[in-house]
C-alpha positions as CSV (number, residue, x, y, z in Angstrom):
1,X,33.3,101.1,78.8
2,X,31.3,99.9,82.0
3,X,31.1,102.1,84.8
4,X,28.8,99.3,87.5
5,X,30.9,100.4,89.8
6,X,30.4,104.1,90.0
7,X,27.0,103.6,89.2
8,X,26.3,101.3,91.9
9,X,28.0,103.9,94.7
10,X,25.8,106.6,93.2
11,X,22.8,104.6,92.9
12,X,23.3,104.1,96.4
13,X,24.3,107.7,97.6
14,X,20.5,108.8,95.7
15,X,18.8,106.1,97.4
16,X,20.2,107.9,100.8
17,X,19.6,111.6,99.7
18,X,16.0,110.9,99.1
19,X,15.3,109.8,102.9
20,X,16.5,113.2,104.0
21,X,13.8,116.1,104.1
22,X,14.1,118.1,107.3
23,X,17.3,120.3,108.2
24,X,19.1,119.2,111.0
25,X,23.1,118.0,112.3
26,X,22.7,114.7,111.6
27,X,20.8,115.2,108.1
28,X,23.7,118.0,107.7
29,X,26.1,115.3,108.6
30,X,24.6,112.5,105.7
31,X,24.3,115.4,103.0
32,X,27.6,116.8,103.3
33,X,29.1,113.2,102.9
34,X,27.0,112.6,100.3
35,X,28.5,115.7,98.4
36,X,32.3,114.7,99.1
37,X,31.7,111.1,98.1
38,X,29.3,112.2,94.8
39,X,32.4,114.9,93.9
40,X,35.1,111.6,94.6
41,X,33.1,109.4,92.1
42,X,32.6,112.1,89.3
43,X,36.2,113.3,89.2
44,X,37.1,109.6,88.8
45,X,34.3,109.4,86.2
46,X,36.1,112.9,84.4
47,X,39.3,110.8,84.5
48,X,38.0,107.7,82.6
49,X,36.1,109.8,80.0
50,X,36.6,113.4,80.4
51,X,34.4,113.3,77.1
52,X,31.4,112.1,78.7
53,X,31.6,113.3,82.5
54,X,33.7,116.8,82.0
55,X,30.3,118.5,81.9
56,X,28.8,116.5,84.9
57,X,31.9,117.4,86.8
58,X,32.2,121.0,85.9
59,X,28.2,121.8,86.2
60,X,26.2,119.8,88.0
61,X,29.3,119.6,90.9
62,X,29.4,123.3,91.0
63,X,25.0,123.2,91.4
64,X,25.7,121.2,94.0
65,X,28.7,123.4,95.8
66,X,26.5,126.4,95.3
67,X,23.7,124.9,96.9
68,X,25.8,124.4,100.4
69,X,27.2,127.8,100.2
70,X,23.7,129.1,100.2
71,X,22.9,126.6,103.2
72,X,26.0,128.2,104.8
73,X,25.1,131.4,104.4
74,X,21.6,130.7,105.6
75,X,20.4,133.1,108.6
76,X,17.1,132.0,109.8
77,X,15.6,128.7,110.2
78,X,13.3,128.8,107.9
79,X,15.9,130.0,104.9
80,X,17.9,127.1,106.4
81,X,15.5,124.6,106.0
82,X,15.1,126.0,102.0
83,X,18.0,126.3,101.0
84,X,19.0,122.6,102.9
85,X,16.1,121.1,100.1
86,X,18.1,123.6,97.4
87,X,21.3,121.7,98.2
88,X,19.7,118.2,98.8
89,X,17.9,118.9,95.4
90,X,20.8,119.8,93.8
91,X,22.8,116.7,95.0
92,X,19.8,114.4,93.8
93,X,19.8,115.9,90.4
94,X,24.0,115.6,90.1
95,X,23.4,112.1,91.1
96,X,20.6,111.2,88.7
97,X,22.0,113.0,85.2
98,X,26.2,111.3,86.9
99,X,23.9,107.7,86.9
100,X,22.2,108.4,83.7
101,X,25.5,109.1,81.7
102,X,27.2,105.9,83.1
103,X,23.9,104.3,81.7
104,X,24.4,105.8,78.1
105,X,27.8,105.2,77.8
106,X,27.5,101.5,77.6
């Protein structure tokens, strides 16, 4: 089954991740959409072929939910800033293993 679709959104969403490095509203802003739209294509992913995604949707999702709860919970700036690269890094990674399943499944 071909997933071009998906892939090419999430393709898209990594290409955008990687241009943010530096914690701010507006970076805030592009990660956090990032997340929702990353967490929309993989539950549609699980749906297709729960045998295939259930694992991306169930791990790498809850990396990535972890990762903005630390960046919420964040006190100084400079644990901020960390733990924004924690959840950015955790978004990329979710992204990359979501694209690379859609790749093997052909």
């Amino acid at each position: 089954m071909g997933y071009a679709k998906e892939r090419g959104k999430l393709e898209q969403l990594a290409t955008k991740m990687k241009t943010i490095n530096t914690y701010d509203e507006k970076n805030l802003v592009i990660l956090v959409d990032g997340h929702e739209k990353y967490s929309h294509t993989v539950r549609i992913l699980k749906n297709k072929e729960p045998k295939t995604f259930e694992e991306l949707y169930k791990v790498e999702l809850q990396n990535v939910k972890d990762g903005r709860k630390a960046l919420k919970e964040s006190e100084t700036d400079e644990l901020r800033q960390n733990n924004f690269l924690v959840y950015k890094n955790a978004l990329l990674t979710a992204l990359e293993k979501t694209i690379q399943a859609t790749l093997d499944s052909l």
